[in-house]
C-alpha positions as CSV (number, residue, x, y, z in Angstrom):
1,X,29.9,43.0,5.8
2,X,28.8,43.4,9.4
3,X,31.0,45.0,12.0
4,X,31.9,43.3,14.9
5,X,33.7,45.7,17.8
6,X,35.8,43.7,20.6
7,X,37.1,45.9,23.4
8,X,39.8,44.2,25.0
9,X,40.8,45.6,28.7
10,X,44.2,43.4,29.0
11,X,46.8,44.8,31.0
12,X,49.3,42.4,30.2
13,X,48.8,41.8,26.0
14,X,51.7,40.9,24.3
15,X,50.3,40.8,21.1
16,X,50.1,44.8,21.2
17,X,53.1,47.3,21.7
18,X,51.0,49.9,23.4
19,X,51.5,50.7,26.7
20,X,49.9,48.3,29.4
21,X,46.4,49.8,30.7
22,X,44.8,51.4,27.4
23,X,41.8,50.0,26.1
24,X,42.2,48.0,22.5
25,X,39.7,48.5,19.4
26,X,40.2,45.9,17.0
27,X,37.5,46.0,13.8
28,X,37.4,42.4,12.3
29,X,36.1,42.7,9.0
30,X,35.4,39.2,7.7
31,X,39.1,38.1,7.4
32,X,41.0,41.4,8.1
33,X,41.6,42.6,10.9
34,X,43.2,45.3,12.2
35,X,44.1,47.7,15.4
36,X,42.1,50.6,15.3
37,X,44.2,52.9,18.0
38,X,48.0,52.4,17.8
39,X,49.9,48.5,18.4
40,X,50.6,45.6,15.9
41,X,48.6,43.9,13.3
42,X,46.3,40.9,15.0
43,X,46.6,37.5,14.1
44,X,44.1,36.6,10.9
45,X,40.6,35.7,12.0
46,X,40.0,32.4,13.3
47,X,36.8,29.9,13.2
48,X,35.5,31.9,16.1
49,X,35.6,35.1,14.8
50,X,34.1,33.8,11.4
51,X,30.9,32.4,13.6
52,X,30.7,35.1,15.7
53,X,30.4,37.5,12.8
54,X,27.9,35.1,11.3
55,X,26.0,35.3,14.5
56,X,25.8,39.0,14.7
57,X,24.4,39.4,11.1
58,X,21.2,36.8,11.9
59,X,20.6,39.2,15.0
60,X,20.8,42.3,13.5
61,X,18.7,41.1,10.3
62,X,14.7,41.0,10.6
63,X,13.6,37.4,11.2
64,X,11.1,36.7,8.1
65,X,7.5,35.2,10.0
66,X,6.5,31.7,8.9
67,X,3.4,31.8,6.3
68,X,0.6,29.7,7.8
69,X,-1.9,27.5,5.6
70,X,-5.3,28.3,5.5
71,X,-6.7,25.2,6.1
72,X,-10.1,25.5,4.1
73,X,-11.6,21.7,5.2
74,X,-12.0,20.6,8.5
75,X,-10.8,16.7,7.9
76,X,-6.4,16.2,7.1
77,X,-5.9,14.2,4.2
78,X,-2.1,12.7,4.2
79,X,-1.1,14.6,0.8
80,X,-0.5,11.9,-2.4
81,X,3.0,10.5,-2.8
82,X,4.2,8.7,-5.5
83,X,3.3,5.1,-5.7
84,X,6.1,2.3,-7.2
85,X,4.3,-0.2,-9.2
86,X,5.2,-4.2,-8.2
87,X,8.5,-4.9,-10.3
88,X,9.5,-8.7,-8.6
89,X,12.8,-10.0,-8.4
90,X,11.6,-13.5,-8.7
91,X,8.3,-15.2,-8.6
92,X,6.9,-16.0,-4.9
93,X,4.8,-19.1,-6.1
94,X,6.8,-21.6,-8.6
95,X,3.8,-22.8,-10.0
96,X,-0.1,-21.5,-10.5
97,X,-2.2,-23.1,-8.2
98,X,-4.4,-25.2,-10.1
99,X,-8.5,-24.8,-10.0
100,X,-9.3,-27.9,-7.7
101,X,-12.9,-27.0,-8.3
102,X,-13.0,-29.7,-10.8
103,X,-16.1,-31.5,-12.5
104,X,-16.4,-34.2,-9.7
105,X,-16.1,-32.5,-6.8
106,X,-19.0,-30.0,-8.2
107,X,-21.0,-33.3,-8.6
108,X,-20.9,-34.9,-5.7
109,X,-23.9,-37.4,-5.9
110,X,-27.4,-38.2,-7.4
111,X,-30.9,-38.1,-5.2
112,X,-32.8,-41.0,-5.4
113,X,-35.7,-40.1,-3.5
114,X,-39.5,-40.9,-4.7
115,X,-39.7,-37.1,-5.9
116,X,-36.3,-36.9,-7.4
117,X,-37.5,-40.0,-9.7
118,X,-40.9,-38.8,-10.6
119,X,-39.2,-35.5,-11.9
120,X,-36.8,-38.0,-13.9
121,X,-40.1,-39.5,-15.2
122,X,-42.5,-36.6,-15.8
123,X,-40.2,-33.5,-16.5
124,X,-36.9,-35.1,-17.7
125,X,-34.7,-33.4,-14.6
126,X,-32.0,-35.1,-12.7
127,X,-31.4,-34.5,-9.2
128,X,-27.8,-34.2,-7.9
129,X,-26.5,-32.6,-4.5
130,X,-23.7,-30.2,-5.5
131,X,-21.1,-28.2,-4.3
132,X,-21.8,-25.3,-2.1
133,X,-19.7,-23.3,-4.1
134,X,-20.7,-24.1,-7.5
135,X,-22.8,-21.8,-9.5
136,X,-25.2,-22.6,-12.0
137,X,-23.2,-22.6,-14.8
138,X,-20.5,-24.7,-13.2
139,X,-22.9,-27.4,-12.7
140,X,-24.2,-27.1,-16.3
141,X,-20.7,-27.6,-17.6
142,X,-19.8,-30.5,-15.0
143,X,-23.2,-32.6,-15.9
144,X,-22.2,-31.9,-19.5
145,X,-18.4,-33.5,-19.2
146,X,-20.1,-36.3,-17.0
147,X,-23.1,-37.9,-18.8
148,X,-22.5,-36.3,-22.0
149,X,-25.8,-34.6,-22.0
150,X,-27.2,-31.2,-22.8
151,X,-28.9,-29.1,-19.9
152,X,-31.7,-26.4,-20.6
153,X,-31.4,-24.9,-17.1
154,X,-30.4,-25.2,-13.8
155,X,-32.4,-24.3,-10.6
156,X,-30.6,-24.6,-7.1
157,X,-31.8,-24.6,-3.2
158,X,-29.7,-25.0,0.1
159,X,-31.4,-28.0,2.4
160,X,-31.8,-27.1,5.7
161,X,-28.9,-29.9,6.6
162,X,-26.5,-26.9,5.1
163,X,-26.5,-28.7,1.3
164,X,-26.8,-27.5,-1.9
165,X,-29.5,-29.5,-4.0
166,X,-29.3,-28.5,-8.0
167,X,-32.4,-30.0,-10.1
168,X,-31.0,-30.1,-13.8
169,X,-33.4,-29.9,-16.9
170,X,-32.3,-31.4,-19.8
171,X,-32.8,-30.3,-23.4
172,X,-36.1,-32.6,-25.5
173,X,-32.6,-34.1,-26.9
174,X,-31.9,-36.5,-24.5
175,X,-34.0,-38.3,-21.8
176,X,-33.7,-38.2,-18.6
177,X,-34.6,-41.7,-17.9
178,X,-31.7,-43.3,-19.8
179,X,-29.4,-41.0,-18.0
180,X,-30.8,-41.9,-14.7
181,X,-30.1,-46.4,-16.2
182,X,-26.5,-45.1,-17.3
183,X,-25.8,-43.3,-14.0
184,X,-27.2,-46.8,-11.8
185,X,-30.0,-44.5,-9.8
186,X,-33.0,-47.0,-11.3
């Protein structure tokens, strides 16, 4: 344990019996203390005395130098921390959303222009202005659940007017003209 030395110059301590004048040693020794040079036992060591001897062995002991990190990169990454997967109390939507892309909103309408009815005539494809967010194979699915027909391809353009056209072959199968009479184009 560390040694902590207090003079005391006190003319007038009535803790001692020495005579008034003569210099003190008391040696506090973590909770022992005594007089050193003639006088009474002092009180046990208070808070104070417990501190200060605390105090004196951080000064007299070396101070160990903080290691610093060779930094071998020149960019600081925020290091990885541990990631809590989702665990809900309770759902935050009651009910799925349902797909409102259905079958007639990707069919919107049929194109009855001169060319739209010669490729009815001569190459068995109907015409239809679509969706402009339905793929191809959205259409070919909608025009099946609609007419009850069977495509062989799909080809699609965006008009300059900002609509999408989709020109729908059908399969040898079926004919494009009686479509065209069942739909009410012709």
């Amino acid at each position: 344990l560390a040694q902590v030395w207090l003079r005391i110059f006190a003319a007038n301590d009535r803790r001692c019996c020495a005579t008034p004048g003569t210099p003190r040693y008391l040696i506090i020794m973590g909770k022992k203390a005594q007089v050193a040079k003639g006088g009474a036992e002092a009180p046990p060591a208070s808070d104070g005395a417990k501190k200060a001897g605390k105090v004196a062995k951080g000064i007299k002991g070396s101070t160990a130098t903080k290691v610093k990190k060779v930094r071998t990169k020149v960019h600081f990454f925020c290091p990885k921390t541990q990631k809590q997967s989702r665990n809900p109390k309770y759902p935050r939507k009651s009910v799925d959303g349902r797909s409102k892309m259905d079958k007639y909103r990707i069919v919107q309408y049929p194109v009855t222009t001169e060319s739209a009815m010669k490729k009815i005539e001569e190459i068995n494809t109907l015409v239809f202005i679509v969706d402009m967010k339905a793929s191809k194979q959205k259409i070919k699915d909608a025009v099946k659940q609609l007419y009850e027909v069977k495509c062989a391809k799909v080809n699609t353009l965006i008009r300059p007017d900002g609509k999408k056209k989709a020109y729908v072959r059908l399969t040898q199968d079926f004919d494009a003209l009686d479509v065209a009479n069942r739909i009410g184009i012709i």
